[in-house]
C-alpha positions as CSV (number, residue, x, y, z in Angstrom):
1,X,-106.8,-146.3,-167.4
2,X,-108.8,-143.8,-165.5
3,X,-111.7,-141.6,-167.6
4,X,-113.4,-138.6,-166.1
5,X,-117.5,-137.9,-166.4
6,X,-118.8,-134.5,-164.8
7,X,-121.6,-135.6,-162.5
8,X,-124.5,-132.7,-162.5
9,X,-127.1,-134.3,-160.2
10,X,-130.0,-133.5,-157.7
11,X,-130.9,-135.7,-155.1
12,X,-134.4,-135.2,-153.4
13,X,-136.5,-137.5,-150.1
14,X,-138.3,-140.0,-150.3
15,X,-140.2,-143.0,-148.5
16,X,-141.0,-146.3,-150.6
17,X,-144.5,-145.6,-151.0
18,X,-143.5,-141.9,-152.6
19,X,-145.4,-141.4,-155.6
20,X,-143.5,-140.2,-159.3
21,X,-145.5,-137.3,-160.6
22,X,-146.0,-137.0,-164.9
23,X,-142.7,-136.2,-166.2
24,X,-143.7,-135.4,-169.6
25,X,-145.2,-132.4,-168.3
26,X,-142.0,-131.1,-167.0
27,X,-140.9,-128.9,-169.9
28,X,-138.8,-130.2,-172.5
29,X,-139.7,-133.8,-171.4
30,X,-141.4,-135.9,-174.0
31,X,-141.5,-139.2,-172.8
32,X,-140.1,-141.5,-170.3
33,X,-138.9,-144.8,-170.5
34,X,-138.3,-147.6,-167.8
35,X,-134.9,-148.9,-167.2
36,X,-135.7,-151.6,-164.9
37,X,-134.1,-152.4,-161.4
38,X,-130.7,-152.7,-160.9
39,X,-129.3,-154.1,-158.0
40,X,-125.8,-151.9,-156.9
41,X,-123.4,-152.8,-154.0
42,X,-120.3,-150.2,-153.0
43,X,-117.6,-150.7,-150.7
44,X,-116.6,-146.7,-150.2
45,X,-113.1,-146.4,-148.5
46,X,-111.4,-143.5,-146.6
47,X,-108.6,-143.1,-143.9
48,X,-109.4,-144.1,-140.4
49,X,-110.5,-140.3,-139.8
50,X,-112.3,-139.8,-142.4
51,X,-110.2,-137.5,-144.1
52,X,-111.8,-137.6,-148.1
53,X,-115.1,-137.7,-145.6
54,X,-114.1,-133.6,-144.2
55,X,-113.1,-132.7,-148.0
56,X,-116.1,-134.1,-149.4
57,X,-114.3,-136.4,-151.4
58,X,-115.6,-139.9,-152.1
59,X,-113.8,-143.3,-153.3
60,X,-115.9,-146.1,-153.5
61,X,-115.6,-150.0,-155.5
62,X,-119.0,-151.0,-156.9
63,X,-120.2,-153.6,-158.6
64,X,-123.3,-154.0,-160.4
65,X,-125.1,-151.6,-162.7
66,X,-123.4,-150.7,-166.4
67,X,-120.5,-148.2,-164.5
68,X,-119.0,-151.0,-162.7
69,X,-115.4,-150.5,-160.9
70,X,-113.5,-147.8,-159.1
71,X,-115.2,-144.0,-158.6
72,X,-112.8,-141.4,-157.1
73,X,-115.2,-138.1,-157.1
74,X,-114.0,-134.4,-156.1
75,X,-116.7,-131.7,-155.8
76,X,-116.9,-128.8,-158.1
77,X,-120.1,-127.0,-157.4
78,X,-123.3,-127.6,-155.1
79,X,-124.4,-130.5,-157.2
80,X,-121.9,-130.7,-159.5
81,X,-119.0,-133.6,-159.2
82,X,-116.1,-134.6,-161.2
83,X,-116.2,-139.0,-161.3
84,X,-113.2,-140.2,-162.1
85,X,-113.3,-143.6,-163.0
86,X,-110.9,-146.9,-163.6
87,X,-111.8,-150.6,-164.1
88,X,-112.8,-152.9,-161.3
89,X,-109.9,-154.2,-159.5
90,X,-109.1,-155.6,-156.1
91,X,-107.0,-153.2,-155.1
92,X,-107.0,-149.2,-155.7
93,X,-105.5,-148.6,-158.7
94,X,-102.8,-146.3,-159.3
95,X,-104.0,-143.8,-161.3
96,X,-106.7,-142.9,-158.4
97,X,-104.2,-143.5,-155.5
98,X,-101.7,-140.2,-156.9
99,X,-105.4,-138.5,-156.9
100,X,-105.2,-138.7,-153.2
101,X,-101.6,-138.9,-152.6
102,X,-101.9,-135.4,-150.9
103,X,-104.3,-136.3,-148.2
104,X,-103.8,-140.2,-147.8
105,X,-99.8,-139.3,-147.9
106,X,-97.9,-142.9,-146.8
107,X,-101.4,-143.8,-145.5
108,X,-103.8,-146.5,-146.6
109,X,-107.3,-145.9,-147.1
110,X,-109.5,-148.7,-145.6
111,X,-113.3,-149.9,-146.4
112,X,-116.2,-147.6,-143.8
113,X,-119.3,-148.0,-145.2
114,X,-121.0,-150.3,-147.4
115,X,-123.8,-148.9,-149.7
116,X,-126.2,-151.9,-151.6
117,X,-129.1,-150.1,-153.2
118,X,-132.1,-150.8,-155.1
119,X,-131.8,-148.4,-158.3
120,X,-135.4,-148.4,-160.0
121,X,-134.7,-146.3,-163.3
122,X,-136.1,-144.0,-165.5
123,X,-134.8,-142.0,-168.9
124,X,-136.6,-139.0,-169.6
125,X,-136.4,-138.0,-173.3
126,X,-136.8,-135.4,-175.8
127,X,-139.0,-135.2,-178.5
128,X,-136.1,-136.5,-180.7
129,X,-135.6,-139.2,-178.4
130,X,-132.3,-137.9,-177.3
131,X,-131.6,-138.6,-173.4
132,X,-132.2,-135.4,-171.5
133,X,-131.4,-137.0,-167.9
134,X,-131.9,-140.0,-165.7
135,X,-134.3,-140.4,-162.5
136,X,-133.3,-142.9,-160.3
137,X,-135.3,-144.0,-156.9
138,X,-133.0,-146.0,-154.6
139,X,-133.7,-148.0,-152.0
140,X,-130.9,-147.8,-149.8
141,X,-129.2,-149.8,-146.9
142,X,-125.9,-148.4,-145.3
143,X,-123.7,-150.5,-142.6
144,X,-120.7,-149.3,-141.1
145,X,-117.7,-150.8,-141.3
146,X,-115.7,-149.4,-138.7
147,X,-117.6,-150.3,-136.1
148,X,-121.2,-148.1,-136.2
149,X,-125.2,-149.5,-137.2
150,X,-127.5,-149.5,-140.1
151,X,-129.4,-147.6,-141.4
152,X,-131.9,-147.0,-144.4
153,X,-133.2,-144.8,-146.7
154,X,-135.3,-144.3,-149.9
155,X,-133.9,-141.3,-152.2
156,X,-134.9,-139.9,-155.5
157,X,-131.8,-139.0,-157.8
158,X,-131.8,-136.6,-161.1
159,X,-128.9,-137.0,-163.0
160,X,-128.3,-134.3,-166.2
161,X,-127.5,-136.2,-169.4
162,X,-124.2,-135.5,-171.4
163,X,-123.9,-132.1,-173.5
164,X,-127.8,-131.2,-172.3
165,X,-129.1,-127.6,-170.8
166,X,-129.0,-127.8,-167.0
167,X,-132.3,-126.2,-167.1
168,X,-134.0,-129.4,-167.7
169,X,-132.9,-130.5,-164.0
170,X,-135.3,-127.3,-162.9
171,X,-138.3,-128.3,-164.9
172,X,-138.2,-131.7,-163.6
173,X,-137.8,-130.1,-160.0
174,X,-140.8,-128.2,-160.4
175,X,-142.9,-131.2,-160.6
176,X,-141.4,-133.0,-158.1
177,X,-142.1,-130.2,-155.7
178,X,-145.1,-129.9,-156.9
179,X,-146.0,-133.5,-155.9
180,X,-144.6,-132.7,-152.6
181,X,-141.0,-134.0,-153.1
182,X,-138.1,-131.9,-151.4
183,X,-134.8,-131.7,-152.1
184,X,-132.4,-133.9,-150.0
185,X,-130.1,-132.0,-146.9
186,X,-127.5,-134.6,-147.7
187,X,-124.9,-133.9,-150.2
188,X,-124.3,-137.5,-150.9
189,X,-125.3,-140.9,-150.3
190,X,-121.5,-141.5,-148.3
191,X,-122.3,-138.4,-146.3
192,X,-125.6,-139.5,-145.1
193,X,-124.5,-142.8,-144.4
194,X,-121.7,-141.2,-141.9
195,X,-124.2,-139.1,-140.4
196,X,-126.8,-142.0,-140.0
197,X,-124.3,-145.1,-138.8
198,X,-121.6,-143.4,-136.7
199,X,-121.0,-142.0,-133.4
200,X,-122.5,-138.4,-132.8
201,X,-119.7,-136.1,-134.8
202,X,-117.5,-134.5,-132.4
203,X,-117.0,-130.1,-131.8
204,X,-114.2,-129.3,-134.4
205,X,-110.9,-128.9,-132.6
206,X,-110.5,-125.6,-131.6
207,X,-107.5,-124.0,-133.7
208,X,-104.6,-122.6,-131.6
209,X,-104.2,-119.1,-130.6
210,X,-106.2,-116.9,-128.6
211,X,-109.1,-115.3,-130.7
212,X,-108.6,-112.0,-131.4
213,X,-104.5,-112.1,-131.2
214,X,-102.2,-111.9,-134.0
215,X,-101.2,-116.0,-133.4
216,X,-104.8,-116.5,-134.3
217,X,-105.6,-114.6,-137.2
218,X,-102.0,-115.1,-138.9
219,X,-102.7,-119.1,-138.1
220,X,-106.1,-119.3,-139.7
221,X,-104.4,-117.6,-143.1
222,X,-101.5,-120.0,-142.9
223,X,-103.9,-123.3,-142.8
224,X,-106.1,-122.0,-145.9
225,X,-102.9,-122.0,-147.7
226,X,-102.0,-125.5,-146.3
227,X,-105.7,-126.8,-147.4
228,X,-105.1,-124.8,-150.7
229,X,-101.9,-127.0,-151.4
230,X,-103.6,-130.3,-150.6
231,X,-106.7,-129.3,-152.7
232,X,-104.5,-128.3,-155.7
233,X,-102.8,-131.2,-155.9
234,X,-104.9,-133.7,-157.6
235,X,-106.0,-130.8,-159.9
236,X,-102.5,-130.5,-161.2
237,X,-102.3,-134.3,-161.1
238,X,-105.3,-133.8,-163.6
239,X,-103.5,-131.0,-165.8
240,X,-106.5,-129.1,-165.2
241,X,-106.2,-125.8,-166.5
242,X,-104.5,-122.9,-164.2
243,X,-103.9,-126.0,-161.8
244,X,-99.8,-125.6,-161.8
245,X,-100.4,-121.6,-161.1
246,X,-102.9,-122.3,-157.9
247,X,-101.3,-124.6,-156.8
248,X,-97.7,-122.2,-156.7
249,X,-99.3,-119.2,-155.4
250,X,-100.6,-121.3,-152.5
251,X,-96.7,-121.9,-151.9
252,X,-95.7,-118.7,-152.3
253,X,-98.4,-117.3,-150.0
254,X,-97.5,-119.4,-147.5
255,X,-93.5,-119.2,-147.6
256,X,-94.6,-114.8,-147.7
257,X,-96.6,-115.5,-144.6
258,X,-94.0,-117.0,-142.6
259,X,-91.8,-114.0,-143.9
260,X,-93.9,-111.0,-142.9
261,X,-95.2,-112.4,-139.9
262,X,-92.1,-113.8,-138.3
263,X,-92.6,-111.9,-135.1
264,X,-96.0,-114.1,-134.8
265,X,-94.1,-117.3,-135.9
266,X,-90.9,-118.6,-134.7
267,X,-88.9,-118.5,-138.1
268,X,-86.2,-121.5,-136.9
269,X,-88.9,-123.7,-137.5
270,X,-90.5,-121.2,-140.3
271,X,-87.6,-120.7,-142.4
272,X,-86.5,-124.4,-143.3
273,X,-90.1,-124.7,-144.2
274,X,-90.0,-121.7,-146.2
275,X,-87.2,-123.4,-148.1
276,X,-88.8,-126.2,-149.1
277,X,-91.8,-124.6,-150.1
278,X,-89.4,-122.2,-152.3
279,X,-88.3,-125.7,-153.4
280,X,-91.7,-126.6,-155.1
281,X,-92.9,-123.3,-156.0
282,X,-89.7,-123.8,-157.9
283,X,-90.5,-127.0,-159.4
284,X,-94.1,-126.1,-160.4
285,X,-92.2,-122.9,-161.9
286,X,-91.1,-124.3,-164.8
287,X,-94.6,-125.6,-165.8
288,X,-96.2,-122.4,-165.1
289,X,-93.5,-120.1,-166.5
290,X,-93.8,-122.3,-169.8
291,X,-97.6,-122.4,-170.0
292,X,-97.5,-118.1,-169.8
293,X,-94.4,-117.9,-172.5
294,X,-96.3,-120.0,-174.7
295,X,-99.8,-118.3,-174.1
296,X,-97.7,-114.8,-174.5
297,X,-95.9,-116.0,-177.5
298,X,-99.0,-117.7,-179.6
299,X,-100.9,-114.5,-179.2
300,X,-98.0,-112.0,-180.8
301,X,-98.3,-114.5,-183.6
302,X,-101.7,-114.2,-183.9
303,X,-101.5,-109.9,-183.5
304,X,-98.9,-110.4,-186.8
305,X,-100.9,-109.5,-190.2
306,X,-100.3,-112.3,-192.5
307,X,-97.7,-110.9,-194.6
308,X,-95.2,-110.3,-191.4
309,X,-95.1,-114.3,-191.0
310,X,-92.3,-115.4,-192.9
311,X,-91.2,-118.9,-193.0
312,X,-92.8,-121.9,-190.7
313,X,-93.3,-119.8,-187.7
314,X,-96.3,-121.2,-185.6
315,X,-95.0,-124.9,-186.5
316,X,-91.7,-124.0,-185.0
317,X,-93.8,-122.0,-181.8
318,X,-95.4,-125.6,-181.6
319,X,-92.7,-127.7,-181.9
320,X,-91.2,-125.6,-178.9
321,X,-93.7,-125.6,-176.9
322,X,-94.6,-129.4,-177.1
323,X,-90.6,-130.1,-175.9
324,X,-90.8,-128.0,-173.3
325,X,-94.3,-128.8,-172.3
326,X,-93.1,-132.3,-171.9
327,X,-90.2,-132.0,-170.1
328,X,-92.0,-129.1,-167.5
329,X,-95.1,-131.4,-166.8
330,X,-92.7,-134.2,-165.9
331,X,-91.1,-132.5,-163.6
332,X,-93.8,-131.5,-161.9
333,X,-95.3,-134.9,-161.5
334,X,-91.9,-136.2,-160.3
335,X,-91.9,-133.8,-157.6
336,X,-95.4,-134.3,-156.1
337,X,-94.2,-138.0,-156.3
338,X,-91.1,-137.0,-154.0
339,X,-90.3,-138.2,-150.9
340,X,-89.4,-135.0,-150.0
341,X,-92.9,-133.2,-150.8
342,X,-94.7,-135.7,-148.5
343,X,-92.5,-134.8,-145.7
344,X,-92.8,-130.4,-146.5
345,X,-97.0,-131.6,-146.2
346,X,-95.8,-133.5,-143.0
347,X,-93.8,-130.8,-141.5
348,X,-96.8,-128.3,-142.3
349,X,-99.2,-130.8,-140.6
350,X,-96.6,-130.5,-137.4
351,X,-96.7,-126.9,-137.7
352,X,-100.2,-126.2,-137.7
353,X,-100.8,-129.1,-134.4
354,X,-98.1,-127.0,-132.6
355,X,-97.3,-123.5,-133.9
356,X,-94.2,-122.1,-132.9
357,X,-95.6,-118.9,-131.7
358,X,-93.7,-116.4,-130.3
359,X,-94.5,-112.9,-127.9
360,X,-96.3,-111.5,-130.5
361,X,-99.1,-113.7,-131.0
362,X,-100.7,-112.9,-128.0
363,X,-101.0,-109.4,-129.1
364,X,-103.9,-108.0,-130.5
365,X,-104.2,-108.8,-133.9
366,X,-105.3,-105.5,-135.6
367,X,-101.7,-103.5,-134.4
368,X,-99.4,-106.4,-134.7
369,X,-100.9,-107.0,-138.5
370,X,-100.7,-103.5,-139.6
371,X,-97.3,-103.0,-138.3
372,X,-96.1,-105.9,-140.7
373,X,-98.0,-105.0,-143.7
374,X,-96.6,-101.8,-143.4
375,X,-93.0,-103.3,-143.0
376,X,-93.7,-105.1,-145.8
377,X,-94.7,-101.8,-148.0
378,X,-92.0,-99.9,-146.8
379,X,-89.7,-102.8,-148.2
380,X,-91.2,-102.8,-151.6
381,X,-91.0,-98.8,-151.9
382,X,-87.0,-99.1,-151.3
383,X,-87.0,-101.7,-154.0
384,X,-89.0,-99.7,-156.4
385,X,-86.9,-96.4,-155.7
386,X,-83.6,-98.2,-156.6
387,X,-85.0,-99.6,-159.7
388,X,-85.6,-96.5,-161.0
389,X,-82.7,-94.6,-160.0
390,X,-80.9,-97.4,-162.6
391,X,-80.1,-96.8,-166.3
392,X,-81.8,-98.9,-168.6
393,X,-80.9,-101.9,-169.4
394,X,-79.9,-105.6,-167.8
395,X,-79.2,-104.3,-164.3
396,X,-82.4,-102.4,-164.2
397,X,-84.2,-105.3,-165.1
398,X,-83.3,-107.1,-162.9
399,X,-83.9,-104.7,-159.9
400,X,-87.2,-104.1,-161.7
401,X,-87.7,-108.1,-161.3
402,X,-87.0,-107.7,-157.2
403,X,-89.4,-105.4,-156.8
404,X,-91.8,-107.6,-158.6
405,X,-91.7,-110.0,-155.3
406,X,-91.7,-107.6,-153.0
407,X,-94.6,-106.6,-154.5
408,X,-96.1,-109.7,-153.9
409,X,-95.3,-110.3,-150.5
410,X,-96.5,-106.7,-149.9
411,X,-99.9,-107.7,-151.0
412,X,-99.7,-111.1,-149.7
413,X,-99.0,-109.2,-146.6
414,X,-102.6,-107.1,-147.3
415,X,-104.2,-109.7,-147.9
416,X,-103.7,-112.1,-145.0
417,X,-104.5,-109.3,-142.8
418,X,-107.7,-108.2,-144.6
419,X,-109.8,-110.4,-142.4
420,X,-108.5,-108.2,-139.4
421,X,-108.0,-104.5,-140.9
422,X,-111.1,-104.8,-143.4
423,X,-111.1,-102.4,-146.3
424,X,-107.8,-100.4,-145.6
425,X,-106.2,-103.9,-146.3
426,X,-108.5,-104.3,-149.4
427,X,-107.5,-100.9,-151.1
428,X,-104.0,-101.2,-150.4
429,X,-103.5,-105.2,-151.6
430,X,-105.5,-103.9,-154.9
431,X,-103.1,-101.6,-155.0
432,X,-100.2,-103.1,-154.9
433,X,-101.7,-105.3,-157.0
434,X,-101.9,-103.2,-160.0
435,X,-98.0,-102.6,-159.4
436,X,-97.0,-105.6,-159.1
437,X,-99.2,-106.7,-162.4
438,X,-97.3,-104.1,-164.4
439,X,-93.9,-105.4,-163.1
440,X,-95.0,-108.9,-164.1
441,X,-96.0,-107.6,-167.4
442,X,-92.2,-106.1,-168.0
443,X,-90.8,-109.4,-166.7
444,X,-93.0,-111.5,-169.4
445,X,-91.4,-109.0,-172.1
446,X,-88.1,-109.6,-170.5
447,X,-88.5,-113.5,-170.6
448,X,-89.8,-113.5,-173.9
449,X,-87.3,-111.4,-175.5
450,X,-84.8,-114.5,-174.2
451,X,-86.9,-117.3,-176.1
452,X,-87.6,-115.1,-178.8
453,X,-83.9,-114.7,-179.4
454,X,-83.3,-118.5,-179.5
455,X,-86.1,-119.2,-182.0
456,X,-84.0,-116.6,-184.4
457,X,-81.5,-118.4,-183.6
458,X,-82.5,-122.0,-184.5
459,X,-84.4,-120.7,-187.3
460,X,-81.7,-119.4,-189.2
461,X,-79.7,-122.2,-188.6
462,X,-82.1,-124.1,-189.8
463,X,-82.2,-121.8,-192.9
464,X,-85.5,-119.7,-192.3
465,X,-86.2,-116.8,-192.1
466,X,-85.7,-114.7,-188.6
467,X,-87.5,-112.1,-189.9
468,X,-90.4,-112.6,-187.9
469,X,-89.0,-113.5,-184.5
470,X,-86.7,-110.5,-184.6
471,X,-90.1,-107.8,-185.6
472,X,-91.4,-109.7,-182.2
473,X,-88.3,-108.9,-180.2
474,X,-88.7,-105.5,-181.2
475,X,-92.6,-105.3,-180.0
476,X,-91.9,-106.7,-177.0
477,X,-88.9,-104.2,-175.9
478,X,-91.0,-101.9,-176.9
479,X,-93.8,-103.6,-174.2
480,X,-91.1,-103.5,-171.4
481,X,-90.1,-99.9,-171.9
482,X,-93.7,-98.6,-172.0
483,X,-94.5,-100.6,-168.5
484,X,-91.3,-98.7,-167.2
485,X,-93.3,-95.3,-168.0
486,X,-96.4,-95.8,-166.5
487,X,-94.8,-97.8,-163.3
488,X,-94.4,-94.2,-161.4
489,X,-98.0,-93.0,-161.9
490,X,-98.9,-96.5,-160.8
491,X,-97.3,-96.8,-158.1
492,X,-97.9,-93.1,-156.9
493,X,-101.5,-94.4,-156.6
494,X,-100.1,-98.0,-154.0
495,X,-97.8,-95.3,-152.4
496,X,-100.1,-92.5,-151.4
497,X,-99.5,-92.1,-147.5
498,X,-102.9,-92.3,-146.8
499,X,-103.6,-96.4,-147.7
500,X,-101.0,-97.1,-145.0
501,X,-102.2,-94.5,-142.5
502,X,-105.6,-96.0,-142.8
503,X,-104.7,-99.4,-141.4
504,X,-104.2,-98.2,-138.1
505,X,-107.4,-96.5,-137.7
């Protein structure tokens, strides 16, 4: 069983003969206590190119010390590190293996350096005695493992306590400054060991596409989608929160990229791909579509005076939710297991190493990106204009519900291009924006009229009263028909002709 522990931490220089300053007279610091030496030694793996190395991931096996086993860590901040942690084993265990299923994919990850360090330790208190953080000064020696040197090192290491005010990592800085310690340039101790032990790092590869064209702007926003997917992953894998919902609109970005700019990009090879993107964004659908319902659903509750809940209404909402909670996460775990979602991140690998560009890439980027994005708004204005034109009623949602996604793609569109047509494409994806979060907003009432429905329905078959689901039902047609009224004044505003005129400037 894995356990996570957020890792706030400072690391700073420092030579064996580097002298600790008082720490009681950092603020806050009362006293500080000696720990003693411990003797560490960590085996940190990686793939043969280093791939957790680029991401700034780190897996390592250590022994020693009172945290003994695996460490799987993923940045969150400068400084700041979630450690995910299982028991010592000889082999990686599973539950940190799925963590790095997205990058390793049918790979193994092999041993590079080996860390054994000297940790001399000190707790720094408060006047209560409670543990405010811990200074460490290591002494440490690095040896590559993949055929590199040695090299050595003496560091100084500030680690925040649980549940204490980062500010006590700023006090103690102070004085170690003051002494004439400076922070490290290395991130972490992996990093530095790379840096020291290795060959000389190579020039990055240089991405495809002729700077300045269309292939090479529309590429670059295509592989921060790709990285998005393989970041998100262990983050789902987590349940961290909005996890599911990043890690869909990186698909859906990506499958709206290859759409709008398939004069750039061959679609024969884009459009399969597109599929199974539409696949996952699919699968991680149900998950997110169930986490909003719920959210949506728990707060109408909560809007209801007391009096208006009648019968066991938020223990049947919970009940509900907790089934279909279940079931969604399950699915979405069983499809980042898949067979078939290693080979989509293998086929987006493929596509990135040799992009199927066609005649348009070489164009300049600024004319052949505006000329899609307009495309692309032209689309969503016909889809909006036969909404409208509809009656009320099933139909009308529904064409209401296309125009959401073309919405999307339309700022999607804006978006990618931003980079090249600066604020014209800024103003116009906001705009859209605001459309397309109104047509989401009449969707949610659409979707939760539905569920609402079936809790009246189970309810009174279950002998309670509907009462309450049915005065929701009401509130939320009511939601729907007042987004209908104030779509046309909102979309006057993403339809002036002057947003699209401007990108061509």
């Amino acid at each position: 069983m894995a356990d996570t522990k957020r890792e706030i931490e400072r690391k700073y220089e420092a030579t064996p003969r580097t002298a600790l300053p008082d720490l009681t007279r950092a603020a806050g610091v009362a006293s500080v206590t000696d720990e003693g030496v411990t003797e560490l030694d960590a085996v940190y793996y990686d793939t043969p190119d280093l791939r957790l190395a680029a991401d700034a991931l780190t897996l390592r096996r250590r022994t020693g010390g009172a945290d003994a086993g695996w460490h799987l860590k993923f940045p969150v901040a400068s400084g700041i590190r979630d450690e995910i942690r299982a028991p010592l084993s000889d082999t990686l265990p599973r539950s940190l293996a799925g963590l790095l299923r997205s990058r390793v994919r049918d790979g193994e990850v092999v041993p590079v350096v080996r860390l054994r360090s000297a940790r001399d330790v000190r707790h720094l208190h408060d006047a209560d005695g409670a543990l405010l953080a811990e200074l460490s000064v290591d002494a440490v020696h690095a040896e590559r493992l993949t055929g590199g040197g040695e090299a050595a090192w003496t560091e100084i290491e500030v680690e925040l306590a649980d549940d204490t005010d980062p500010a006590i990592l700023d006090a103690v800085e102070k004085r170690l400054r003051k002494a004439g310690i400076r922070p490290s340039d290395a991130p972490s101790k992996l990093a530095r060991a790379l840096a020291e032990t290795g060959p000389e790092p190579q020039a990055p590869p240089v991405e495809p596409g002729t700077p300045g064209t269309a292939g090479a702007a529309v590429l670059a926003y295509v592989r921060a989608q790709v990285d998005a997917i393989v970041a998100h992953d262990p983050a789902v894998r987590r349940d961290l929160p909005d996890a599911v919902h990043q890690l869909r609109v990186a698909c859906r970005r990506l499958r709206s990229a290859f759409k709008t700019y398939r004069k750039v990009l061959d679609r024969e090879v884009t459009d399969p791909i597109g599929e199974e993107l539409k696949w996952l964004a699919g699968e991680l659908g149900v998950a997110r579509d169930q986490e909003v319902l719920d959210e949506r659903l728990r707060g109408r509750l909560d809007d209801l005076p007391r009096t208006l809940l009648l019968g066991p209404a938020r223990a049947r909402l919970r009940r509900r939710d907790a089934a279909h909670g279940r079931n969604a996460r399950r699915q979405v775990l069983a499809a980042l297991d898949s067979a078939r979602y290693l080979d989509l991140l293998g086929r987006l690998d493929a596509l990135l190493a040799g992009p199927p560009l066609r005649a348009d890439a070489e164009g300049a980027a600024h004319g052949v990106l505006a000329a899609a994005v307009r495309k692309d708004h032209d689309r969503l204005a016909r889809r909006i204009g036969h909404a409208v034109a509809l009656d009320p009623g099933h139909e009308r949602d529904l064409a209401l519900h296309e125009a959401r996604k073309a919405a999307k793609r339309a700022r999607y569109a804006a978006e990618a291009a931003r980079p090249t047509l600066g604020k014209p494409a800024k103003k116009l994806a906001k705009r859209v924006k605001a459309v397309q979060s109104l047509l989401g907003e009449h969707q949610d009432a659409v979707v939760a009229r539905d569920a609402l429905r079936e809790l009246a329905i189970v309810a009174h078959g279950a002998g309670e009263s509907a009462f309450t689901w049915g005065l929701l039902y009401g509130r939320e047609e009511a939601a729907a028909d007042a987004a209908e009224r104030e779509l046309p004044a909102v979309w006057a505003r993403a339809s002036a002709p002057e947003l699209t005129a401007a990108l061509t400037r």
